[in-house]
PDBQT receptor file of N, H, CA, C and O in Angstrom, charges set to zero:
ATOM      1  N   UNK A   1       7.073  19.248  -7.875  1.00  0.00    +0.000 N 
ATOM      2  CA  UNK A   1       7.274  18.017  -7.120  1.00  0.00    +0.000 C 
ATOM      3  C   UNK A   1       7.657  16.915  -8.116  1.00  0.00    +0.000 C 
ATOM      4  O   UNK A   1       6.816  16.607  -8.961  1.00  0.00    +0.000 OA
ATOM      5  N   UNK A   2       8.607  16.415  -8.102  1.00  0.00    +0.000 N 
ATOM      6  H   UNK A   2       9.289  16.666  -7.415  1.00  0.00    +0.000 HD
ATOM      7  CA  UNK A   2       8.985  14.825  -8.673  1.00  0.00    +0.000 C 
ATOM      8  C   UNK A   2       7.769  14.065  -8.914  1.00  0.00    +0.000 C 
ATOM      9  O   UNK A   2       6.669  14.440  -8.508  1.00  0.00    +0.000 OA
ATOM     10  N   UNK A   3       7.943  13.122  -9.497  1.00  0.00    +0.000 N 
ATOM     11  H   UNK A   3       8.837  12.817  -9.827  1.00  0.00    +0.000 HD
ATOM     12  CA  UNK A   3       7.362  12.194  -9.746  1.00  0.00    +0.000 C 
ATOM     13  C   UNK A   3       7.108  11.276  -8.613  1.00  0.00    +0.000 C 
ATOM     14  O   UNK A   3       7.542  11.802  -7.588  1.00  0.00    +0.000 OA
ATOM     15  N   UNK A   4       6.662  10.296  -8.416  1.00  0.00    +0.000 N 
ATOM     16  H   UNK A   4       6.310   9.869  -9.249  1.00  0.00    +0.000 HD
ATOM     17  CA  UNK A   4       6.556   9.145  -7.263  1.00  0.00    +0.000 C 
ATOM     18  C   UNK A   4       6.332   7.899  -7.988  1.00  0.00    +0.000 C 
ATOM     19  O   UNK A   4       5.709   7.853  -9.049  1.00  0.00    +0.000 OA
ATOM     20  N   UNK A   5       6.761   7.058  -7.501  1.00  0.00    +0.000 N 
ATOM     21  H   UNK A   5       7.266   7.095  -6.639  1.00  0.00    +0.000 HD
ATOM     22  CA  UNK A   5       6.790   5.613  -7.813  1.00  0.00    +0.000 C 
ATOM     23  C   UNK A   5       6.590   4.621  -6.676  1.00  0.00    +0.000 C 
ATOM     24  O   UNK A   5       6.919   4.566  -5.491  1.00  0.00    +0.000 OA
ATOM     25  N   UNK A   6       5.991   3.950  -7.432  1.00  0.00    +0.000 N 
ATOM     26  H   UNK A   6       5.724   3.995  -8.394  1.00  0.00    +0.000 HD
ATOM     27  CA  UNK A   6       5.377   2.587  -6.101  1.00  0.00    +0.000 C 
ATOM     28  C   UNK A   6       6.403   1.390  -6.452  1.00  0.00    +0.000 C 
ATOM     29  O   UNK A   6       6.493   0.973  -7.606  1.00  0.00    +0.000 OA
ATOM     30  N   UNK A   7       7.266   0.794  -5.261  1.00  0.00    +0.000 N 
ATOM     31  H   UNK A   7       7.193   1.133  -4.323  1.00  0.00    +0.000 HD
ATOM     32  CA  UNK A   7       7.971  -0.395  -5.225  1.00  0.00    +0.000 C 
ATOM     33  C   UNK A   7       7.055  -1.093  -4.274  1.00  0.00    +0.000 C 
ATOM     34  O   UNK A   7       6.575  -0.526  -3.292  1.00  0.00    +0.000 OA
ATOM     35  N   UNK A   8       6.736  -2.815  -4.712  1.00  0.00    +0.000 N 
ATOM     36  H   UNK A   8       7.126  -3.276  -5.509  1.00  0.00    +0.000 HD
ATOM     37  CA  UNK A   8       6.529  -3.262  -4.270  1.00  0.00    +0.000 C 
ATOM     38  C   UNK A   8       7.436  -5.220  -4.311  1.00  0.00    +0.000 C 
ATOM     39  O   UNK A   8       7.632  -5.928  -5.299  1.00  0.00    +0.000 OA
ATOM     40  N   UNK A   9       7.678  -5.427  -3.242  1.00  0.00    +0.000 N 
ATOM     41  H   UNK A   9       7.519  -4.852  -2.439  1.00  0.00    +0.000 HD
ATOM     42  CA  UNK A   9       8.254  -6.162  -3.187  1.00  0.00    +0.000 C 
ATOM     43  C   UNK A   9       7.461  -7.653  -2.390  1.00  0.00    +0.000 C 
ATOM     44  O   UNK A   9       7.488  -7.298  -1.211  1.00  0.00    +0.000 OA
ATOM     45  N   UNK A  10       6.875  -8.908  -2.399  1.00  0.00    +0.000 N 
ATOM     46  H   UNK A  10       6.853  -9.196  -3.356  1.00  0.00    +0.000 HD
ATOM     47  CA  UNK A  10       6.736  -9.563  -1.350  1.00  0.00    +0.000 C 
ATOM     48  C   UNK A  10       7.400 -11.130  -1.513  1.00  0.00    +0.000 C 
ATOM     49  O   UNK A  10       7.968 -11.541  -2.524  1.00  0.00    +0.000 OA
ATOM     50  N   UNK A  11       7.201 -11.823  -0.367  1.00  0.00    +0.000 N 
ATOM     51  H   UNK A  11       6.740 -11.488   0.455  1.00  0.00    +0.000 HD
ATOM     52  CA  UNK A  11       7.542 -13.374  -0.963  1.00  0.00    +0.000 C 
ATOM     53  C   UNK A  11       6.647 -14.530  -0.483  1.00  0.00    +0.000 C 
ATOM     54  O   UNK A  11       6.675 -15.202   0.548  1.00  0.00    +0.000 OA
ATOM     55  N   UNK A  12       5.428 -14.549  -2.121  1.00  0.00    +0.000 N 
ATOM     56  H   UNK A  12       5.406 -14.003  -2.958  1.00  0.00    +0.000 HD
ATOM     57  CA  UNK A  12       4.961 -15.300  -1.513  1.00  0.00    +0.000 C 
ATOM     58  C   UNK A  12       4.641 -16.893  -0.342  1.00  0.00    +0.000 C 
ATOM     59  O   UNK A  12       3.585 -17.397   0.040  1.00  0.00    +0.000 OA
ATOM     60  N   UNK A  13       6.300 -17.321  -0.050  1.00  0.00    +0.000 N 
ATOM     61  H   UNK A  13       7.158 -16.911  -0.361  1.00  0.00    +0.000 HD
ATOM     62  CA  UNK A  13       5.479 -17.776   1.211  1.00  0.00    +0.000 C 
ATOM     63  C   UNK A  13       4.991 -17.112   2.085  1.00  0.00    +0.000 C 
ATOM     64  O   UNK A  13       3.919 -17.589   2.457  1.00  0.00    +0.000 OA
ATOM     65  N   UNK A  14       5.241 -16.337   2.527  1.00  0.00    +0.000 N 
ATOM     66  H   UNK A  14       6.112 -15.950   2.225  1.00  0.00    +0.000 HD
ATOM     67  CA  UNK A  14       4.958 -15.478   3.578  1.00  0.00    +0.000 C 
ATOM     68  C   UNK A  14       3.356 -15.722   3.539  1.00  0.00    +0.000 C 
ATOM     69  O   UNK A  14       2.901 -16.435   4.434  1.00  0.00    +0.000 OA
ATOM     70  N   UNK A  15       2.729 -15.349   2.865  1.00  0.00    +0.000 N 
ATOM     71  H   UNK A  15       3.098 -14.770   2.138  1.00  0.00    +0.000 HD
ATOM     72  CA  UNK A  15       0.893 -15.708   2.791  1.00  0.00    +0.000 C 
ATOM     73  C   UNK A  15       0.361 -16.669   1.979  1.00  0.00    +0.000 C 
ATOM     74  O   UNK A  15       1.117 -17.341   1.278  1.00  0.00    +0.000 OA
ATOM     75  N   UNK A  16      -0.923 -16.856   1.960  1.00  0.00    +0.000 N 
ATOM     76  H   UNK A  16      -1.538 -16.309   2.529  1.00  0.00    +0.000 HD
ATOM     77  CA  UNK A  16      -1.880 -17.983   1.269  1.00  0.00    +0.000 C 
ATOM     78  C   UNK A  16      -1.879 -17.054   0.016  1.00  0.00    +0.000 C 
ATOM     79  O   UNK A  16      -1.484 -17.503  -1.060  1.00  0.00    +0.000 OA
ATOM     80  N   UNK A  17      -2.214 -16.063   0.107  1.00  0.00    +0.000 N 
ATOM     81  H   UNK A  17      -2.535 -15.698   0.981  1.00  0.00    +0.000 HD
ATOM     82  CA  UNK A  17      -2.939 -15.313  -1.304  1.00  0.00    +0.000 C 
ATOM     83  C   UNK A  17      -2.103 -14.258  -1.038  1.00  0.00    +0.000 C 
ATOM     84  O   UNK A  17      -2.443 -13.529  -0.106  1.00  0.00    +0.000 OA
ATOM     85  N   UNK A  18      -0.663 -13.888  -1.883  1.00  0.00    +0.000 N 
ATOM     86  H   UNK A  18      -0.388 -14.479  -2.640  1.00  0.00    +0.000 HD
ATOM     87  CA  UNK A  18       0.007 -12.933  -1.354  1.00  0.00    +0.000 C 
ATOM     88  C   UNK A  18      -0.302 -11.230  -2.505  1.00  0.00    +0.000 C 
ATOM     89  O   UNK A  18       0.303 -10.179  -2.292  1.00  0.00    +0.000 OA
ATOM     90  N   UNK A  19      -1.277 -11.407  -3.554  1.00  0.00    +0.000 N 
ATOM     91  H   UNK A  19      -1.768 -12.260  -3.728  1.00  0.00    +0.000 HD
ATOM     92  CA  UNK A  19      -2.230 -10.968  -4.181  1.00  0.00    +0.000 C 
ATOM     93  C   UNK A  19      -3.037 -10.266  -3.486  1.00  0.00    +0.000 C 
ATOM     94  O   UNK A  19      -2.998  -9.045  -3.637  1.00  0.00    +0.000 OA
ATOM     95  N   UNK A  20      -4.025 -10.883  -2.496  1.00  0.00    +0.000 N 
ATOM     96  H   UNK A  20      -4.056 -11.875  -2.373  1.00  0.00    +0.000 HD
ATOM     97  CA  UNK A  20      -4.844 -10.443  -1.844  1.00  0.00    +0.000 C 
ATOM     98  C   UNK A  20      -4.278  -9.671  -0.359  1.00  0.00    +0.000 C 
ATOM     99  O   UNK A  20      -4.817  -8.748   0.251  1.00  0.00    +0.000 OA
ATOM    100  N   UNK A  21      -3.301 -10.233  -0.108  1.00  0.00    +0.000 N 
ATOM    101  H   UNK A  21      -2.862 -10.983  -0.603  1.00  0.00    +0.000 HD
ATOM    102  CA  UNK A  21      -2.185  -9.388   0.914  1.00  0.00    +0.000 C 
ATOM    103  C   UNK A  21      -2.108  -8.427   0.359  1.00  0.00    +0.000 C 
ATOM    104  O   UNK A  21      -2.939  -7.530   0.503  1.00  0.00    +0.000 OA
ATOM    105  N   UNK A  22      -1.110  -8.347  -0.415  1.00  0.00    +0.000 N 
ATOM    106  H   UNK A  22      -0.435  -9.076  -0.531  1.00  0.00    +0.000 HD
ATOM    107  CA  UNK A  22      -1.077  -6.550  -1.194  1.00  0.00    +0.000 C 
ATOM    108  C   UNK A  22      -2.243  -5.926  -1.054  1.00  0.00    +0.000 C 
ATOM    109  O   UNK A  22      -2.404  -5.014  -0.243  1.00  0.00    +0.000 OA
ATOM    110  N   UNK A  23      -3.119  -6.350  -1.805  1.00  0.00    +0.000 N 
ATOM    111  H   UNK A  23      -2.988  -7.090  -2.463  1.00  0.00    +0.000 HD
ATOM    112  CA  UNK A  23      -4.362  -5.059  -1.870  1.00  0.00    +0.000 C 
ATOM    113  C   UNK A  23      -4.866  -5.028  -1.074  1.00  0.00    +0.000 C 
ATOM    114  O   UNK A  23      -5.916  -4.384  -1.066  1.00  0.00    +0.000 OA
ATOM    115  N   UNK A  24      -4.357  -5.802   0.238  1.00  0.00    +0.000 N 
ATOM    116  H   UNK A  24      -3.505  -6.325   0.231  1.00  0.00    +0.000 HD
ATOM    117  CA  UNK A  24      -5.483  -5.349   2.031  1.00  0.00    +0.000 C 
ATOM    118  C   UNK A  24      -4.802  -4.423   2.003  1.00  0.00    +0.000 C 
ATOM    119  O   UNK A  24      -5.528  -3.434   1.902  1.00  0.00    +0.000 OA
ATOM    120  N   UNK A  25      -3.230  -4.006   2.054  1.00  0.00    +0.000 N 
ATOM    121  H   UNK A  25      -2.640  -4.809   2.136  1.00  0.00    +0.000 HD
ATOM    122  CA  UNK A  25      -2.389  -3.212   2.055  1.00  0.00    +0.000 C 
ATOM    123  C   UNK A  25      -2.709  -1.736   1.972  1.00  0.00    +0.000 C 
ATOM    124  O   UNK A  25      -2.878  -0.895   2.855  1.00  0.00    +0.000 OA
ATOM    125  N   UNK A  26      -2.755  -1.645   0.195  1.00  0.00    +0.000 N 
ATOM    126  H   UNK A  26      -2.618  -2.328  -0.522  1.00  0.00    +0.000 HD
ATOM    127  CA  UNK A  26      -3.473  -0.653  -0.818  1.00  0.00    +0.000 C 
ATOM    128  C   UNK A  26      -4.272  -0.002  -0.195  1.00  0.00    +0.000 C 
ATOM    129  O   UNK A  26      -4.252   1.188   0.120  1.00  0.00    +0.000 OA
ATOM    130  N   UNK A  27      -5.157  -0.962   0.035  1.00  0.00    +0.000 N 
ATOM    131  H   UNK A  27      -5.173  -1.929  -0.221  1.00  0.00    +0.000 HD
ATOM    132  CA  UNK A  27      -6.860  -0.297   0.391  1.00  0.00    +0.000 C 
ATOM    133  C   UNK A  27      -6.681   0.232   1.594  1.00  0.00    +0.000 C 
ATOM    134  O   UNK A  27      -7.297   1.257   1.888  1.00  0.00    +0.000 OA
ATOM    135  N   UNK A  28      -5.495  -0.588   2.825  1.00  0.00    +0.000 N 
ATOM    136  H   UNK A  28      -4.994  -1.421   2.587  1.00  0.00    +0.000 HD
ATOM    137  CA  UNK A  28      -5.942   0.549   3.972  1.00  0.00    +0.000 C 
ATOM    138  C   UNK A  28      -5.144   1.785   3.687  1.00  0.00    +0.000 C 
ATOM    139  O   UNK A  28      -5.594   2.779   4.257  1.00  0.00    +0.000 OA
ATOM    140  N   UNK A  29      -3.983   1.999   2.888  1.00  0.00    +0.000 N 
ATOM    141  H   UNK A  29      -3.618   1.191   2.425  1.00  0.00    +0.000 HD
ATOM    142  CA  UNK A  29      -3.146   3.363   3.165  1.00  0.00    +0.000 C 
ATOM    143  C   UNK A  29      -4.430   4.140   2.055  1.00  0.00    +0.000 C 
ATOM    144  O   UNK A  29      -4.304   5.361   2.148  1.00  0.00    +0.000 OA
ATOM    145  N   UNK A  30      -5.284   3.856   1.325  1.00  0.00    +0.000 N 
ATOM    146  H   UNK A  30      -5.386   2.864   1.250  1.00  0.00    +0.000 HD
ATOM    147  CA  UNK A  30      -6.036   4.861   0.691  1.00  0.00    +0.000 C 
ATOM    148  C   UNK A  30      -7.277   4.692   1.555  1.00  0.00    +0.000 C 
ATOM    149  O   UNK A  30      -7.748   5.830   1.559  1.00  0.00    +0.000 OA
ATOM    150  N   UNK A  31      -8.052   3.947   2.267  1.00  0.00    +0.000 N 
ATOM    151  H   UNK A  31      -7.670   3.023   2.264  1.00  0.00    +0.000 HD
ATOM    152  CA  UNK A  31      -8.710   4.267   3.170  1.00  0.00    +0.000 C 
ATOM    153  C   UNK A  31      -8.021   5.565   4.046  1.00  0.00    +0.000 C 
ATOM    154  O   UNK A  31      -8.475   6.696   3.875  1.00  0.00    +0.000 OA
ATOM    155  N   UNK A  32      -6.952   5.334   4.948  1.00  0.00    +0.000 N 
ATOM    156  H   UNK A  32      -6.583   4.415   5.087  1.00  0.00    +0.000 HD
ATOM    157  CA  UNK A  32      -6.171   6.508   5.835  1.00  0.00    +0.000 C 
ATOM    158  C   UNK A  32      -6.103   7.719   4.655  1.00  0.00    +0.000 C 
ATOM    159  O   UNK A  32      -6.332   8.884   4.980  1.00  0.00    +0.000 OA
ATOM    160  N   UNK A  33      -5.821   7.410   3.468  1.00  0.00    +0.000 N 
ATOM    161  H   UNK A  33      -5.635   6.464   3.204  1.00  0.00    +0.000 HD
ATOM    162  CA  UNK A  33      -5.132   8.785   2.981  1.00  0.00    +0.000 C 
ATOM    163  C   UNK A  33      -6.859   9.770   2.663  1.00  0.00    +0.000 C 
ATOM    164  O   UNK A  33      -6.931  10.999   2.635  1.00  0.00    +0.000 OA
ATOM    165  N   UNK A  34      -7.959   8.884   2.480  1.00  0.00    +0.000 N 
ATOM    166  H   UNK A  34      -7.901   7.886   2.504  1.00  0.00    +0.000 HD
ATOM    167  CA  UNK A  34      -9.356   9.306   2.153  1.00  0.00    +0.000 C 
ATOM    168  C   UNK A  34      -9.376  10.739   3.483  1.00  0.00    +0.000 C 
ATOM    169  O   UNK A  34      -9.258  11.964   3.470  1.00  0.00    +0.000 OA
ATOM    170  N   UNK A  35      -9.662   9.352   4.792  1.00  0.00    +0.000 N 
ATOM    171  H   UNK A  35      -9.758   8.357   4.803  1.00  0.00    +0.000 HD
ATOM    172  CA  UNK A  35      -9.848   9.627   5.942  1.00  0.00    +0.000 C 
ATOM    173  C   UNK A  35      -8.825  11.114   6.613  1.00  0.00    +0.000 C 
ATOM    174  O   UNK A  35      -9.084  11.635   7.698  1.00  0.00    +0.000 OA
ATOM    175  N   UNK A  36      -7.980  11.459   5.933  1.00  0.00    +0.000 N 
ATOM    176  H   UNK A  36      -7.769  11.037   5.052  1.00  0.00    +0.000 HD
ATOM    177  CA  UNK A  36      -7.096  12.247   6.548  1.00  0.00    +0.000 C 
ATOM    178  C   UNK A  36      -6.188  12.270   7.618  1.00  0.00    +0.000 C 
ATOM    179  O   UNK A  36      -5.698  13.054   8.431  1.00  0.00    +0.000 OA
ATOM    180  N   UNK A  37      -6.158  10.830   7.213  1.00  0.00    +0.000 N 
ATOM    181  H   UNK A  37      -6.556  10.193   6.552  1.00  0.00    +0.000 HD
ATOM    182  CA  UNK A  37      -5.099  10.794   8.939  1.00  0.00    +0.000 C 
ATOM    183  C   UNK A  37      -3.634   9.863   8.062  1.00  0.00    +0.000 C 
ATOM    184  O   UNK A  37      -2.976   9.005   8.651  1.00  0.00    +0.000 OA
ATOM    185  N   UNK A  38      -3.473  10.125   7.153  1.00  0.00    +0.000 N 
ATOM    186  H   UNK A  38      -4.008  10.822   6.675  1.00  0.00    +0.000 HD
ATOM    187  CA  UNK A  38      -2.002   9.766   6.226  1.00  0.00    +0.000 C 
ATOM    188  C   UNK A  38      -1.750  11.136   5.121  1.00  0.00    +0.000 C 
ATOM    189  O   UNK A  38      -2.556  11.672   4.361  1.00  0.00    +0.000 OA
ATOM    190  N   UNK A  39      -0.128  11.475   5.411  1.00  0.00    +0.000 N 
ATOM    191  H   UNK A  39       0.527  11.039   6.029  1.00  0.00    +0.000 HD
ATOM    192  CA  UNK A  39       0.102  12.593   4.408  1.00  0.00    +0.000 C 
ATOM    193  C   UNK A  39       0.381  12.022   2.745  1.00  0.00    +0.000 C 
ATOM    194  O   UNK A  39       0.365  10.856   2.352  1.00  0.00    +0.000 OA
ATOM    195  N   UNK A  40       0.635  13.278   1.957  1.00  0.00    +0.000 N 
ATOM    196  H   UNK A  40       0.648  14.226   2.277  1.00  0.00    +0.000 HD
ATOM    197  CA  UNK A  40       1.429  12.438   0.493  1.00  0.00    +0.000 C 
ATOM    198  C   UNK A  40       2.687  11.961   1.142  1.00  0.00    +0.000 C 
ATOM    199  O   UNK A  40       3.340  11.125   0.518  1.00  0.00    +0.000 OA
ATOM    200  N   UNK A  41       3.157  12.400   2.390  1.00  0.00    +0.000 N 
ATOM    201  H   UNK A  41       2.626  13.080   2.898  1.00  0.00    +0.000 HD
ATOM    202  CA  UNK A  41       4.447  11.600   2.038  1.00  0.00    +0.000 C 
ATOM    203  C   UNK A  41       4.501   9.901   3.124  1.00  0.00    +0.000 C 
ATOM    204  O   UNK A  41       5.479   9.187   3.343  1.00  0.00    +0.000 OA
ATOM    205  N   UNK A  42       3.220   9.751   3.541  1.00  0.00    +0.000 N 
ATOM    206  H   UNK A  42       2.425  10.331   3.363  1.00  0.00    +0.000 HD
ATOM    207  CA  UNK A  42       3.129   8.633   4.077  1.00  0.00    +0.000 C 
ATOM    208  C   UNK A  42       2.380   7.316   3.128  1.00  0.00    +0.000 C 
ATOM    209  O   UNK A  42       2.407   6.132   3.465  1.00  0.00    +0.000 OA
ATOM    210  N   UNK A  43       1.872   7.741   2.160  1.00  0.00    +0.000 N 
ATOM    211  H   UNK A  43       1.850   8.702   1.887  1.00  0.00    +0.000 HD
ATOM    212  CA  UNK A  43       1.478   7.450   0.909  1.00  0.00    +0.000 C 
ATOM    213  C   UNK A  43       2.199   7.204   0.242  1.00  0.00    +0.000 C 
ATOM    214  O   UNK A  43       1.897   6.928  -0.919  1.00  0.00    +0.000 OA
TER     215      UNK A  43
């Protein structure tokens, strides 16, 4: 399998804390990926 790479892109106006946006982000696709209801390729 290839490698994988994370792009992340945002602009902070869009949020107050666009920092803390991202990692609500993070935390839920690895919450789902824990939980079993996200594949590697939804990850």
């Amino acid at each position: 399998m290839p490698p994988r790479h994370l792009l992340t892109v945002w602009n902070p106006s869009y949020a107050n804390d666009p920092l803390d946006a991202h990692l609500r982000v993070l935390l839920h696709w690895a919450a789902r990926r824990r939980a079993g209801e996200a594949t590697d390729d939804d990850v």
